[in-house]
Every structure is written in structure tokens, then in C-alpha cells.
N, CA and C of each residue as an Amber inpcrd file, in Angstrom:
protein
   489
 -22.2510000 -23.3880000 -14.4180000 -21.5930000 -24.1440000 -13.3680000
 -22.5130000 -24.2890000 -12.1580000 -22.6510000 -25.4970000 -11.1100000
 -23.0910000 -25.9030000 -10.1830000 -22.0430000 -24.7000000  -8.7310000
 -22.9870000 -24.8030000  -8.2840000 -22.3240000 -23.9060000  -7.2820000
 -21.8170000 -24.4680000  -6.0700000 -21.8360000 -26.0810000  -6.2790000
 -21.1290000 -26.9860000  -5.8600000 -19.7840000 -27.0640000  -6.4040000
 -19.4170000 -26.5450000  -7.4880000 -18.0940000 -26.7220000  -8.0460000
 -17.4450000 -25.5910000  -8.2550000 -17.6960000 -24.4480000  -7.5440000
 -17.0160000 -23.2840000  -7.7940000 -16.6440000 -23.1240000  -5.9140000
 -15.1720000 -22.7370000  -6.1050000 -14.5340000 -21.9420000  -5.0430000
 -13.9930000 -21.6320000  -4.7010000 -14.2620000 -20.1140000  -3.6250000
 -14.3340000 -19.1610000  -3.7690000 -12.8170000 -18.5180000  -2.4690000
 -12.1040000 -18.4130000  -2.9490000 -10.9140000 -17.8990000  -2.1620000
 -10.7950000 -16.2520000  -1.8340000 -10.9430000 -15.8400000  -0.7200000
 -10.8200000 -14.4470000  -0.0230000  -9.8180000 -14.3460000   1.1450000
  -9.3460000 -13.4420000   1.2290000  -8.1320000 -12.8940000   1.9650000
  -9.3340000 -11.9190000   3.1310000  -9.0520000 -12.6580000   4.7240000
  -9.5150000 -12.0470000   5.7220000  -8.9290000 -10.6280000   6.3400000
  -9.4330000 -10.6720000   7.8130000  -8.4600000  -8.9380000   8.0520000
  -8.7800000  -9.3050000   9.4310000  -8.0430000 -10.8120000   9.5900000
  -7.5120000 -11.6290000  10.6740000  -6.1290000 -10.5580000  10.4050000
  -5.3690000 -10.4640000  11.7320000  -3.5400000  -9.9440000  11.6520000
  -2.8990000 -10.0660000  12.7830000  -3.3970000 -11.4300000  12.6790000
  -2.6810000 -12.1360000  13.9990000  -1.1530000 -12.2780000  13.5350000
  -0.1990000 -11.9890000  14.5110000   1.4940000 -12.1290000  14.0610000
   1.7490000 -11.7730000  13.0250000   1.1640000 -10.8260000  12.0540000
   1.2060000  -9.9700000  10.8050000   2.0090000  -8.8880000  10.8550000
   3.1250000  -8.5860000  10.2810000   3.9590000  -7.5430000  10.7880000
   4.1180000  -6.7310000   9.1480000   3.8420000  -5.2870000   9.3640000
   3.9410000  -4.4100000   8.1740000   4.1100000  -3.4810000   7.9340000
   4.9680000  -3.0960000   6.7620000   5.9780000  -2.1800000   6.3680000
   5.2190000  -0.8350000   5.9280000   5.4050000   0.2830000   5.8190000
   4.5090000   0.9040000   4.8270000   5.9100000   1.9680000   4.7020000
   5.9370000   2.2260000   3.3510000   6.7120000   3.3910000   2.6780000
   5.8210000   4.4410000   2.2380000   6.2530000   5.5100000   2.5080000
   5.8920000   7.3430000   2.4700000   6.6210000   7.7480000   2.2240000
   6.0920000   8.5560000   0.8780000   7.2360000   9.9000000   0.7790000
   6.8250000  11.0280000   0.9840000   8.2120000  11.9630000   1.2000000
   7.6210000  13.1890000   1.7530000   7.6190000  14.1910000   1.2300000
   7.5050000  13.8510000  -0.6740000   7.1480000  14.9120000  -1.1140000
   6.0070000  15.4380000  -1.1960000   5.2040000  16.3950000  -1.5280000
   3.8510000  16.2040000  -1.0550000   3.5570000  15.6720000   0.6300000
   3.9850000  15.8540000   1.3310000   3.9510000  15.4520000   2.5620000
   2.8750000  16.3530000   3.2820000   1.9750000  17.0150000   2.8440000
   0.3240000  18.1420000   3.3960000  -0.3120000  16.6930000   2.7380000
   0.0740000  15.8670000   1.6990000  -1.1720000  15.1470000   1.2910000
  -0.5260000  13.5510000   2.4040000   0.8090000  13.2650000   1.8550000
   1.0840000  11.9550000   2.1860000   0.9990000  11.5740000   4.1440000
   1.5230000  12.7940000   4.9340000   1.1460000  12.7250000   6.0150000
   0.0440000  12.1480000   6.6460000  -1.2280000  12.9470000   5.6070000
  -2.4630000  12.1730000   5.9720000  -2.6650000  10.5990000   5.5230000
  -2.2920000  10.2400000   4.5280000  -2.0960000   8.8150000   4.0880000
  -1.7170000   8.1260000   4.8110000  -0.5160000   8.5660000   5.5890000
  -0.1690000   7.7000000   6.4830000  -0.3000000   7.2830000   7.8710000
  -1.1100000   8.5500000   8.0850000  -1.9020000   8.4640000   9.3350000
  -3.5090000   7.5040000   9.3470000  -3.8460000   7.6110000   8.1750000
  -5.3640000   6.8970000   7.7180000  -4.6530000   5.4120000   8.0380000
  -3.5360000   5.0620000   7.5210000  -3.1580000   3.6670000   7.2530000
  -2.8440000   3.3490000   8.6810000  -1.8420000   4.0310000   9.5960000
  -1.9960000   3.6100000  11.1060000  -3.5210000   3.4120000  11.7660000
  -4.1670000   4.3150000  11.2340000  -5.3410000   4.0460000  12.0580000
  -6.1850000   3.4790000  11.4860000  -6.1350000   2.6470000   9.9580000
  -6.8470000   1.2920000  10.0580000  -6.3450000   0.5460000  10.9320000
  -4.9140000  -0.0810000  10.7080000  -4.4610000  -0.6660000  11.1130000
  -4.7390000  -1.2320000  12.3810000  -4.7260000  -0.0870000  13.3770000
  -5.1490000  -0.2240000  14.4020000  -6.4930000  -0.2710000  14.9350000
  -7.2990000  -0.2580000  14.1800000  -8.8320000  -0.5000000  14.0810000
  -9.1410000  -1.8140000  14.0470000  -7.7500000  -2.5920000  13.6860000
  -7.7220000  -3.7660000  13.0130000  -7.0450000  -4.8490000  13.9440000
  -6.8840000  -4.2900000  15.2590000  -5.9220000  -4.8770000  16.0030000
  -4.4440000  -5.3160000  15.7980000  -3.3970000  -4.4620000  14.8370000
  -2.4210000  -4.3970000  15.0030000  -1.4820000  -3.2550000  15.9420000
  -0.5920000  -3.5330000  16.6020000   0.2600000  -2.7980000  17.6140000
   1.1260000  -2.2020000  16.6620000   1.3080000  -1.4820000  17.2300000
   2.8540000  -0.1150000  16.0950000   3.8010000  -1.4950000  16.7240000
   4.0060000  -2.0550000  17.6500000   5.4630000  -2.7020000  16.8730000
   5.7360000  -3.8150000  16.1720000   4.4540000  -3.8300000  15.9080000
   3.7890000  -4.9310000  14.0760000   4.2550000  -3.9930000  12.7820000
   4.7090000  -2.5770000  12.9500000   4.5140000  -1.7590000  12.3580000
   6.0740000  -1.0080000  11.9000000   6.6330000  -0.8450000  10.7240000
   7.9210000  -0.5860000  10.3460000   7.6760000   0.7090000   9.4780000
   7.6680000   1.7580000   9.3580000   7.4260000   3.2950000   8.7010000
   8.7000000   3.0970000   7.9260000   9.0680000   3.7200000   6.7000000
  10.3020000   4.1730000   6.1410000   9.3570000   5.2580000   5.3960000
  10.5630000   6.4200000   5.1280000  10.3570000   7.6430000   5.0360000
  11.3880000   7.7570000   3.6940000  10.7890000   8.0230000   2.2670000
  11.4370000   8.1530000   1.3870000  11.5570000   9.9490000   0.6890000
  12.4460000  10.0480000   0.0060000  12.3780000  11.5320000  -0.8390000
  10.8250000  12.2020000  -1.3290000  10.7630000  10.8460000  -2.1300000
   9.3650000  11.2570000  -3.7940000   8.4690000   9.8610000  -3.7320000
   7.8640000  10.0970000  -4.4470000   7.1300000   8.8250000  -5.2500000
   7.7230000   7.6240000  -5.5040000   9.1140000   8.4240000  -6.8900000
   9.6090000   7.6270000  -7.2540000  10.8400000   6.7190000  -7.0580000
  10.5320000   6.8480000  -5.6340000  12.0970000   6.3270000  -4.4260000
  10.9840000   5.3780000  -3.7290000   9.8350000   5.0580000  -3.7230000
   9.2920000   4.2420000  -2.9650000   9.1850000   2.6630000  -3.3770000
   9.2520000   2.2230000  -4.9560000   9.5010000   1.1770000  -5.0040000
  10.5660000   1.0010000  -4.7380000  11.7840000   1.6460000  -4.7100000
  13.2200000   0.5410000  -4.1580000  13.0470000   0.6300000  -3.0480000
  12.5040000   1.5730000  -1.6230000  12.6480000   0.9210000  -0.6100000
  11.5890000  -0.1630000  -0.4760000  10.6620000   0.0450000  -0.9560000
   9.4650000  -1.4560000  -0.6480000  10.5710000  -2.5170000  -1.2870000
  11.0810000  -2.4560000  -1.9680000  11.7690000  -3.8750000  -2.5370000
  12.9130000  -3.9640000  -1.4120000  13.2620000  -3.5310000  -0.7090000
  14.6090000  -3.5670000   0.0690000  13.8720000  -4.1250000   1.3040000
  12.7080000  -3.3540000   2.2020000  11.9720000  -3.5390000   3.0000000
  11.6300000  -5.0510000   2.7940000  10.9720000  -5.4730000   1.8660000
  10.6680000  -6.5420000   1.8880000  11.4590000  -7.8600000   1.7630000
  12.9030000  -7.6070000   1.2840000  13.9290000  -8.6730000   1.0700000
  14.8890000  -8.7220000   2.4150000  14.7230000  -7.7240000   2.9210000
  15.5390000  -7.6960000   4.1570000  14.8550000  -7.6580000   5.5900000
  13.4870000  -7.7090000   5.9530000  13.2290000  -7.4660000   6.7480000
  11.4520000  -8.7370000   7.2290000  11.2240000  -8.7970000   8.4640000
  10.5830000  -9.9210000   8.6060000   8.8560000  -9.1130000   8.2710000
   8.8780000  -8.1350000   7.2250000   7.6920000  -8.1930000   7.2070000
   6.4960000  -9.0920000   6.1360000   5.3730000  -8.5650000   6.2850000
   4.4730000  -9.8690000   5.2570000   4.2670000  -8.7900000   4.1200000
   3.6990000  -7.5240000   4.6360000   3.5900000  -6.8870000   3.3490000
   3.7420000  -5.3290000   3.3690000   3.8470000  -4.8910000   2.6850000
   4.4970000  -3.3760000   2.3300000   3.2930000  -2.9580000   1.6770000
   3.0040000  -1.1630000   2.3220000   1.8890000  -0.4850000   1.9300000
   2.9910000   0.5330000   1.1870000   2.4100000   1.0700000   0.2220000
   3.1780000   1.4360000  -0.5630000   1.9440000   3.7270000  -0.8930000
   2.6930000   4.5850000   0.2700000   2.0160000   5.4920000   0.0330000
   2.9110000   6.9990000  -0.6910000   1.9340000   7.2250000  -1.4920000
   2.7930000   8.7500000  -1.8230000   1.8200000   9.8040000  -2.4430000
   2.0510000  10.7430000  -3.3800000   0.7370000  12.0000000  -4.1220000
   1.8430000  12.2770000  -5.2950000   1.2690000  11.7260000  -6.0160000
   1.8890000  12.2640000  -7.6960000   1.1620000  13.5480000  -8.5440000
   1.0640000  14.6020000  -8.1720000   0.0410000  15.8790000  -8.3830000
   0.5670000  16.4550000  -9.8080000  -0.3180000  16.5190000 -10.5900000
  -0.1860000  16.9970000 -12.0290000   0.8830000  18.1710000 -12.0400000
   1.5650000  18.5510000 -12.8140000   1.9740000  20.0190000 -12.6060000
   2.1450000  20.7990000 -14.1880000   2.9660000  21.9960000 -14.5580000
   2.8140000  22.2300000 -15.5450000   3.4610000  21.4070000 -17.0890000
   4.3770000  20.3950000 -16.4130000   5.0960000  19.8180000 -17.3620000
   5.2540000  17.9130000 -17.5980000   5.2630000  17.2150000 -18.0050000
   5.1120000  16.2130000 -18.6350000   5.9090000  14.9710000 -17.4130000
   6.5550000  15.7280000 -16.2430000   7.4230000  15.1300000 -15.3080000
   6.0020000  14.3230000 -14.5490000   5.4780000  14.6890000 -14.2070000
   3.7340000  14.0870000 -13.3360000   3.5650000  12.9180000 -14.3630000
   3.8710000  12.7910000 -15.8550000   3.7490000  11.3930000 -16.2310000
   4.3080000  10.4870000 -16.1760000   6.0680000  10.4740000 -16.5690000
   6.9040000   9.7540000 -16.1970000   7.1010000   8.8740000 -14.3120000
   6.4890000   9.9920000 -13.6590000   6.5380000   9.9060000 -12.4080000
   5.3990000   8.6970000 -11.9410000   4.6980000   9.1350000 -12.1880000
   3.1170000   8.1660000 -12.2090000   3.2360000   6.6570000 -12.4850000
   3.6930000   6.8000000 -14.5990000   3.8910000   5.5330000 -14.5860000
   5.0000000   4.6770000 -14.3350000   6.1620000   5.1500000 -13.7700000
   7.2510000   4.5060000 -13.0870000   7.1880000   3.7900000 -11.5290000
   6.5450000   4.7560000 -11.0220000   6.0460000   4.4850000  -9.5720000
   5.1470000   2.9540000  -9.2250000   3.8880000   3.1410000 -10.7780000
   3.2330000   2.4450000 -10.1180000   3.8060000   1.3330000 -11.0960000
   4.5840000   0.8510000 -12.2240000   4.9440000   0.0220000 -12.6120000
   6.0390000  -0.5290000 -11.4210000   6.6180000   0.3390000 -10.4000000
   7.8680000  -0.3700000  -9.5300000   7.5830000  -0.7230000  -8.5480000
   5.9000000  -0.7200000  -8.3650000   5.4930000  -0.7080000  -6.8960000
   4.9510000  -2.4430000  -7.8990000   4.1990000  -2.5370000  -8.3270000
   3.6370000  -3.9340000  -9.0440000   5.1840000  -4.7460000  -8.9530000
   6.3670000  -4.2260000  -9.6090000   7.3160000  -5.4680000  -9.5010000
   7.9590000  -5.6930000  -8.4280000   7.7830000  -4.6790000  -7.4970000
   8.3210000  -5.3380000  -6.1110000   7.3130000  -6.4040000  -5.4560000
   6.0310000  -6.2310000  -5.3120000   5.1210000  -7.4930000  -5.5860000
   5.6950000  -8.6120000  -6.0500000   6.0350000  -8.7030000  -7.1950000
   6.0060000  -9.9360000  -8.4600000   7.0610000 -10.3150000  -8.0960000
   8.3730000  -9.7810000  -7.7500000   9.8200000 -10.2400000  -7.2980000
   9.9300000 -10.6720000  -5.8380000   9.4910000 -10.0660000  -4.8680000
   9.5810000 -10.5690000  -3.8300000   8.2620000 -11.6950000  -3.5950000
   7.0930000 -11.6070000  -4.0560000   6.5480000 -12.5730000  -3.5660000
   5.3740000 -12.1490000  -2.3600000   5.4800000 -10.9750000  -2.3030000
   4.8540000 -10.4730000  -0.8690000   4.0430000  -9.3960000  -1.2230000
   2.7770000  -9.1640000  -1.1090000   1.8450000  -8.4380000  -0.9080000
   2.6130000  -6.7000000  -0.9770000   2.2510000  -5.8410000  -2.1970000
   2.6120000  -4.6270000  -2.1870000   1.6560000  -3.5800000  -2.7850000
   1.0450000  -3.0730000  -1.8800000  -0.1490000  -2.1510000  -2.0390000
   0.5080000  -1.1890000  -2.5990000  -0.4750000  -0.3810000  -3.4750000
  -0.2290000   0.9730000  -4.8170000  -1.3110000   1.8180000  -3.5440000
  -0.3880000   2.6750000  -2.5220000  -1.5040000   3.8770000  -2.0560000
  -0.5180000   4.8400000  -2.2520000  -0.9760000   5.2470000  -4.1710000
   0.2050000   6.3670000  -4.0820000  -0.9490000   7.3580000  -5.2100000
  -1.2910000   8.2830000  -4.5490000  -2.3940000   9.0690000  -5.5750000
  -1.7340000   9.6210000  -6.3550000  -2.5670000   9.7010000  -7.8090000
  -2.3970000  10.3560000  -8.7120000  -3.4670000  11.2130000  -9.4250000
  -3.0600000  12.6560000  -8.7970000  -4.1390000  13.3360000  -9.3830000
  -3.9450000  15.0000000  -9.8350000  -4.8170000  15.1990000 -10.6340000
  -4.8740000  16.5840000 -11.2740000  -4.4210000  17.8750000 -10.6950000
  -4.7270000  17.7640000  -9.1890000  -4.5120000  18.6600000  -8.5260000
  -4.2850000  18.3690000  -7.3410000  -3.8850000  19.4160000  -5.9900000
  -3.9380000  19.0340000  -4.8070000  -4.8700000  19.2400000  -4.2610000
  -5.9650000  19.8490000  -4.7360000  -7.5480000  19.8880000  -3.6070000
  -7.5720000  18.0290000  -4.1480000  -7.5400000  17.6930000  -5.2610000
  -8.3270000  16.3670000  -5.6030000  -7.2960000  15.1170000  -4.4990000
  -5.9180000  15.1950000  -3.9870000  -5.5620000  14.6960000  -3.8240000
  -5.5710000  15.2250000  -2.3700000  -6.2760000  16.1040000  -1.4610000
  -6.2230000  16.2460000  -0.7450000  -8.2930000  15.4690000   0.2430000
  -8.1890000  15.4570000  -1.2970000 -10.1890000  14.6800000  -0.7090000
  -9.9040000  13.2540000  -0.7930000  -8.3860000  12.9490000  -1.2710000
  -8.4620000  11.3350000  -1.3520000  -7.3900000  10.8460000  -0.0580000
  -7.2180000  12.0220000   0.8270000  -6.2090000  12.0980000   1.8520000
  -6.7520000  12.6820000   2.8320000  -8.2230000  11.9660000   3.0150000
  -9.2400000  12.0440000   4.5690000  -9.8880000  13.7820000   4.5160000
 -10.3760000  13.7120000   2.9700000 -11.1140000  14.6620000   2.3960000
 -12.7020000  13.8750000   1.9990000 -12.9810000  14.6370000   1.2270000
 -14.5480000  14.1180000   0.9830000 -14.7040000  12.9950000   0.0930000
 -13.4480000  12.2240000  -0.3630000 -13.4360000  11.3650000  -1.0850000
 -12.6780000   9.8180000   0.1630000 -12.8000000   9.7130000   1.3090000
 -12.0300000   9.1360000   1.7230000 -10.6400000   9.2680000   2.6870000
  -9.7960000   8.4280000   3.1210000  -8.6510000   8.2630000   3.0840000
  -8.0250000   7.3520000   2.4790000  -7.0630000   7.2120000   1.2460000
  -7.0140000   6.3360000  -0.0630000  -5.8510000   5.5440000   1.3330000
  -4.9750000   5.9590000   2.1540000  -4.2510000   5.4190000   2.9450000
  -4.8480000   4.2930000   3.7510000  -5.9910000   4.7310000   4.4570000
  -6.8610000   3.6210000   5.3840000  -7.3120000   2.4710000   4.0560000
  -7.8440000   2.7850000   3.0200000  -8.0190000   1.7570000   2.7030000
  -6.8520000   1.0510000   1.5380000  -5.8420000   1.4400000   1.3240000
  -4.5840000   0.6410000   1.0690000  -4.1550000  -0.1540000   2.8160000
  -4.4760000  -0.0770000   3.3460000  -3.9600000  -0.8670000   4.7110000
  -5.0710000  -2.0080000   4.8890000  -6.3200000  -1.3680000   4.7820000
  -7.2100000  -2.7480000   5.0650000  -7.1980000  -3.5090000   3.3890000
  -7.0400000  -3.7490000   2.5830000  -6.0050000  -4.2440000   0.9450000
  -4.7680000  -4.3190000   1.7920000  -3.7720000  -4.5820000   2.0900000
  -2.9590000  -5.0720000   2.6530000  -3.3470000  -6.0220000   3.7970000
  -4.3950000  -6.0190000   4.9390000  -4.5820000  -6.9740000   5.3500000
  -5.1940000  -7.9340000   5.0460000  -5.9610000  -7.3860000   3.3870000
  -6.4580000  -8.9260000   3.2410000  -6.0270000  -9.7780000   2.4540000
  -4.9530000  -8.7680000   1.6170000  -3.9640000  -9.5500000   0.7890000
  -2.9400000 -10.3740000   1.0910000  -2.5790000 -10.1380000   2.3120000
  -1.3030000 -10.9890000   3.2810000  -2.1260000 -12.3170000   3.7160000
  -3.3160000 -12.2340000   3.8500000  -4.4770000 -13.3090000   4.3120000
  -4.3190000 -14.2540000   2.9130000  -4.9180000 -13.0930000   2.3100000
  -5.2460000 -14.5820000   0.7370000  -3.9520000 -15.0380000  -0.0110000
  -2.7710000 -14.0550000   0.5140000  -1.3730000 -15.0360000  -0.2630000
  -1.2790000 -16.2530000   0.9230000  -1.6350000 -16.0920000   1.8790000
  -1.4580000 -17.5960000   2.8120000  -2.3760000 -18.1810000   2.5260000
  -3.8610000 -17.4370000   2.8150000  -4.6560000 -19.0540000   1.8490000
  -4.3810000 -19.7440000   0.7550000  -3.5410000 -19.3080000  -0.5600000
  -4.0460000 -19.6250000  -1.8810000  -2.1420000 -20.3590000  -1.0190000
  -1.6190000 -20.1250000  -0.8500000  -0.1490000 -20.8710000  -0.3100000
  -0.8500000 -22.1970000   0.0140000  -1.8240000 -22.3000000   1.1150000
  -2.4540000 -23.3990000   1.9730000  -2.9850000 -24.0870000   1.3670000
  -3.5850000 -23.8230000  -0.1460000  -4.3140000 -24.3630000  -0.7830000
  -3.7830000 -24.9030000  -1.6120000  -2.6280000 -24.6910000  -2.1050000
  -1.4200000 -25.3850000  -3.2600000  -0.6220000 -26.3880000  -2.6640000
  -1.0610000 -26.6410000  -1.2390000   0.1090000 -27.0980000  -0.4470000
  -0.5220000 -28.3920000  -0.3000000
């Protein structure tokens, strides 16, 4: 292909009049606390104000896709960050948990229409999920927020572009 005929659609981390939801649960709340503090303070790195900003506070993991789906059908935001810590344990519950979560966090996406970030770790242990929660691996929270601002960007471009 000519590189005249290819193009190329990206979602900015413009967040002008961008208003956004993020769900936390508080199980695991030594890991998710930090998640959700990484994600305020992209955010705000990013020039959004906390009252751009809507927190809901769920049980578990697996209580966070119905409030992102509720959040998002009822309320004027663009997109829902979606945070929690699914930590292995001795019994087969860490799987069911995992893949329910992140299959309900994808269909609140697909049903509402609106940008729904997966910042919900899943890992072996809590040191591993504590390096992905502004440990030596990151904060998996800060960057589910900047993926949320650029995903709220490119569902309005690719909108602008169909239009």
C-alpha cells in the first residue's frame, strides 16, 4: 500500500469537558487503594479537575462490572476506569473471579457504547500485584486512566469520521 492511502486514526489525551467514572473495589484495598490513587494522579497530570471525576466504591472485583454498567447508563460520564486485584489464592475461586470480571468489564463497553478500561490485576500473588500498584512494575491504575483518555478521544474521532 501507498502511504497515501492508509489512515491512521488515534485517540489523543486532549480532556477538555471529559468527565470520568472510575470503579474500585475494596477488596484487596493495600493493592486497589494504590490503583486508584495512580489513576487520580494521571488524571490530573492530564488536566482534569476531581469534579470531572465520579469514584464508586464497590465490595470485590466481581461487583465492578455492574456498577461500571449502571455508572455509565445513568450518569453524564464518557468513560469508566474499571480498577480492582484478583490475587491467586489456594482454591480455584481466583479463576472464576478473573474470568468473570474481565469478561463483564468488556460487555459493559460493548452495551453501553462508552469506553471501559480493564485496570483490574490479576496476579499470582500480592508482592506481584503490589509492583503493579506503584511498585517496581509501574502503577497499572495511572496507566488504565491515560487508556481511558485516549479511548474517549478515538470513540469521538472514529464517531466524527462515520459522520
Amino acid at each position: 500500500l501507498r502511504a497515501a492511502l492508509v489512515t491512521e486514526i488515534r485517540g489523543s489525551l486532549d480532556v477538555t469537558d471529559l468527565r470520568f467514572g472510575i470503579v474500585v473495589a475494596r477488596y484487596n484495598e493495600f493493592v486497589t487503594s494504590r490503583l486508584l490513587e495512580g489513576a487520580k494522579v494521571a488524571l490530573a497530570q492530564h488536566g482534569v479537575t476531581e469534579g470531572n471525576i465520579i469514584v464508586v466504591s464497590v465490595p470485590g472485583s466481581f461487583e465492578v462490572s455492574f456498577a461500571a454498567k449502571k455508572l455509565s447508563e445513568s450518569s453524564d460520564v464518557d468513560v469508566v476506569i474499571c480498577l480492582g486485584a484478583v490475587i491467586r489464592g489456594e482454591t480455584d475461586h481466583y479463576e472464576h473471579i478473573a474470568r468473570a470480571t474481565a469478561e463483564g468489564v468488556r460487555e459493559v463497553g460493548l452495551s453501553t457504547g462508552k469506553p471501559t478500561v480493564f485496570g483490574i490485576l490479576t496476579t499470582e500473588n500480592a508482592q506481584q500485584a503490589l509492583d503493579r500498584a506503584g511498585g517496581k512494575s509501574g502503577n497499572h491504575g495511572h496507566g488504565a486512566a491515560v487508556t481511558a483518555i485516549e479511548m474517549v478521544n478515538l470513540c469521538r474521532s472514529l464517531t466524527n469520521e462515520s459522520a
